[in-house]
N, C-alpha and C positions, 0 to 999 in steps of 0.2 A: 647187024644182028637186031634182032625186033623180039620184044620181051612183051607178054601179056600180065601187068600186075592185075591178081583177080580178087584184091582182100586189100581191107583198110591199109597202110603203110603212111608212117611219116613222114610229110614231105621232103626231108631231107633228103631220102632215096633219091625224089626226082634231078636235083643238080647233079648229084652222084654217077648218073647215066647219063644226064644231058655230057657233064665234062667225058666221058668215055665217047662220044659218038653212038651210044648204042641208043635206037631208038623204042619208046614201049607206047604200049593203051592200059590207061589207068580206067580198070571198071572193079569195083570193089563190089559192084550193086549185082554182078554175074551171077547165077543159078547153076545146077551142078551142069544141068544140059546144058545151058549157054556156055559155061566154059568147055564142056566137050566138044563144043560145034566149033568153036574160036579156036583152037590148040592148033589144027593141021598148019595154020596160018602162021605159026610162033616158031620162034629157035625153041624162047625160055620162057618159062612160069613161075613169077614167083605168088607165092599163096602163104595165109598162116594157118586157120582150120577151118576153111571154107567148106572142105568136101576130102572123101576118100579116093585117094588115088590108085583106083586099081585095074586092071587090064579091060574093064567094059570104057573105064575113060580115057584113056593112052592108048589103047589098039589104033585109032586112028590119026596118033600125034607122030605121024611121019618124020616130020623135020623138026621136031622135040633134041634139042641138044641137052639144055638142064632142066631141072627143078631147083627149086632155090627155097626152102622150107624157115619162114621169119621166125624161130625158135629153137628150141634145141630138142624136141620129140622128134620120133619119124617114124612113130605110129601107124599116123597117117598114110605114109606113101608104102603102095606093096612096092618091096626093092628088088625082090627077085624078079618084078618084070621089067622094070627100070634097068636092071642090068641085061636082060634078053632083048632090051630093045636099046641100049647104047646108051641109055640118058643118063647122065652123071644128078647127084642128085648132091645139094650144100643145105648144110644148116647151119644156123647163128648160134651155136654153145656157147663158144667164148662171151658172146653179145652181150647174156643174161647172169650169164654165173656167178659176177659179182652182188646182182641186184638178189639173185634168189640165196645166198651168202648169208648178205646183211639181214633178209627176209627173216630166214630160220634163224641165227641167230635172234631177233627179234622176239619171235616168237615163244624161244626157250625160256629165255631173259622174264618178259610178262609169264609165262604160265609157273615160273620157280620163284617168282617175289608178286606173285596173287595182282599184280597191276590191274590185270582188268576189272574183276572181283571188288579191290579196294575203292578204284576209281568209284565204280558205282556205288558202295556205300559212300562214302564221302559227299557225291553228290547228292544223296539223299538225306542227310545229315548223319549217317552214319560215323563215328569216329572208332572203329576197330582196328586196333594196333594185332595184340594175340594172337585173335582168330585170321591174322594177315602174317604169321609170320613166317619167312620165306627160306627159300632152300639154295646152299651157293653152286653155283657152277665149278670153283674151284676143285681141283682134285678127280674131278668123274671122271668115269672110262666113258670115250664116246666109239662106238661102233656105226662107221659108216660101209654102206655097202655102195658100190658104184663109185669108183674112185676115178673118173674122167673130172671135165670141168667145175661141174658144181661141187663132187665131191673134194676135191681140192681146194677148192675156194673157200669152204666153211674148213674145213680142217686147218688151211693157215688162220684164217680167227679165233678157231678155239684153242690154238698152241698160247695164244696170250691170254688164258684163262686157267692156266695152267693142268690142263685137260691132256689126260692120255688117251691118243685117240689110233683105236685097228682099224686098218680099211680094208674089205674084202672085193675086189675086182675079177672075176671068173674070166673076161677077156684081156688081162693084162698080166704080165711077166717083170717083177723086177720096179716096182712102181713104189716103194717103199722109198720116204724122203725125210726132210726134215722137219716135217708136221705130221705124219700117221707114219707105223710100223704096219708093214703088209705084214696081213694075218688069214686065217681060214673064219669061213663061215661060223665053225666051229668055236674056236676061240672068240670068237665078239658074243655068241651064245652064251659062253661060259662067263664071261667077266664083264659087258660090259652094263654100264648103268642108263646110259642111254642110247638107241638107232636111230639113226639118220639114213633114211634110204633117196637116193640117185641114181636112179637108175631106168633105162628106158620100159616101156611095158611089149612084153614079147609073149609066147606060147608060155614060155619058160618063165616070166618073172610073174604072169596073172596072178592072184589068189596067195603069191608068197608068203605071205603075214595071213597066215588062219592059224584055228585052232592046235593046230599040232605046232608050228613054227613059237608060237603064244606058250605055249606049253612048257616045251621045251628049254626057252629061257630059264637061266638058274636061279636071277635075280629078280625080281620088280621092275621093270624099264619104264623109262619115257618113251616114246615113240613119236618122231617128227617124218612126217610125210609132204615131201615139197617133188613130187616124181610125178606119179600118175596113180589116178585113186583108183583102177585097178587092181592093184599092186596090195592092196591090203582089203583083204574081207569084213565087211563093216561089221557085220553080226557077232566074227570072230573078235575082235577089237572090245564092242559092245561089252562082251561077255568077259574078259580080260580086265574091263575098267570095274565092272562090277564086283569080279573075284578079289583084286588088289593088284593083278599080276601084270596089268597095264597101270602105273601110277598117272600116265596124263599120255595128251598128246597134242603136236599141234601139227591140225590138219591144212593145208594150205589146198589140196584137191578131194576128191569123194569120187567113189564107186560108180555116181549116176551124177553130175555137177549140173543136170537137168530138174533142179529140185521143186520143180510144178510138176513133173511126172513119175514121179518115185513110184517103184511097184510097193504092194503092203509092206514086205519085208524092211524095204532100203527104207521107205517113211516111219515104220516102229523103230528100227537103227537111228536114223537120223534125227528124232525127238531127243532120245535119249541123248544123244553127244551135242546139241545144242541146250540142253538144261541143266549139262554136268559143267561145273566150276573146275573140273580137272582137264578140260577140254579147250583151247581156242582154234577158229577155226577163219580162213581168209579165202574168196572165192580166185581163185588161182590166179593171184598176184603175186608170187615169189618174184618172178623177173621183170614186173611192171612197172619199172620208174620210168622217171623222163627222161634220166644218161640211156637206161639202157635201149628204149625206144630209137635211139639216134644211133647208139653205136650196135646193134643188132644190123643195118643196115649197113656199116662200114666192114663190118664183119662178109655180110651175106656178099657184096661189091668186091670186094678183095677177092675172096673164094671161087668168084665165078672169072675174073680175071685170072686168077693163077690157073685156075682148075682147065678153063679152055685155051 
């Protein structure tokens, strides 16, 4: 088997296939054309968001067995051609889900005890105690949507916080455990204090978080975003933080994560959530440690072994 890696990976990969026998070409430096011209040549591809994988690029990956996607989106790859043309396709979920866990947590933690905020007074000789005084995690309703890996993984953290936490999963049956009560979309509307959304970005999940979904809420939320910034309308958001109706949120992704090309709209959105104190905000590093860098690979290895 001969594998084309076409995106940075860390070198741990490479013993990982050398010990299989399976042979690859490490070009990370590939263009989208250069990787389409390379493919006919390849069993496997592994990539993390190099390029869109869609029938103008795989029409001519003949002997394409997998795709092998270094994260847990699959955004990226159209699947419905991927299954008209046989190629199985893996992603590393498991890889990252602890790392994007500890992430969000993180980020709750700093935006309900003012850390970041204090920090900077302090270092400026600020000494504000009051005006820092924080909010506990204890007792909140957490409302996660997308209850696969990541969802799961923050939800066993927040059980030791003593957090009631609904999870609403629309592809899953019976998925209720020992850290969230399966519940309807509806009920986390109705009670919960804080969203956490996990969820992949589809036709269906685009634009979920606007103004009506905002609205709707019965209470004031937090809102934590470690998915696809897609998934939440920034304007809707905006407007939400201003009303009271959004209390905070911590963004880990955005709408446009191109932020030297923001149209008008996304750059007036995006002033505003970088000079609000009810905001933090991290450029898509939920699942970017150095564990999970290593084991996203042991993950996507196994996968492709079982899988062929």
């Amino acid at each position: 088997m001969k594998i084309l890696i076409a995106d940075s990976m860390h070198p741990s990969l490479f013993k990982m296939l050398d010990d299989r026998g399976w042979k690859f070409d490490y070009h990370p430096e590939y263009n989208r054309e250069e990787i389409k011209w390379e493919l006919p040549y390849f069993d496997g591809l592994i990539i993390r968001s190099k390029t869109y994988l869609d029938k103008a690029m795989l029409s001519g990956a003949s002997n394409l067995r997998f795709i092998a996607r270094a994260g847990a989106g699959l955004d990226l790859i159209d699947l419905d051609v991927a299954g008209e043309m046989g190629i199985k396709v893996f992603h590393a979920g498991k890889g990252n889900r602890d790392a994007v866990a500890e992430h969000a947590l993180g980020m709750l933690l700093a935006l309900f005890n003012n850390i970041l905020k204090a920090d900077r007074e302090v270092r400026k000789g600020t000494w504000e105690r009051e005006g820092n005084r924080g909010v506990e995690l204890m007792n909140k309703t957490v409302g996660i949507i997308g209850y696969g890996n990541n969802g799961t993984a923050i939800a066993r953290r927040l059980s030791g916080f003593g957090c009631k936490v609904l999870a609403y999963d629309k592809y899953r049956d019976n998925y209720g455990d020992a850290f969230a009560e399966a519940s309807s979309l509806e009920q986390i509307v109705t009670e919960a204090d804080i969203l956490s959304l996990h969820i992949p970005l589809t036709e269906i999940s685009r634009y979920l978080i606007d103004e009506t979904f905002i609205r709707n809420f019965v209470k004031p939320f937090y809102l934590i975003n470690l998915s696809r910034g897609e998934i939440v309308k920034l304007d809707a958001l905006v407007d939400g933080l201003k009303s009271g109706k959004v209390k905070g949120a911590c963004l880990d992704v955005l709408e446009n994560e191109k932020i030297k090309k923001l149209t008008p709209s996304q750059q007036e959105a995006f002033d505003y959530l970088r000079a609000s104190e009810k905001v933090i905000l991290t450029p898509h590093i939920g699942g970017w440690t150095q564990e999970s860098y290593v084991r996203i690979n042991q993950v996507l290895v196994k996968q492709i072994e079982e899988g062929l």
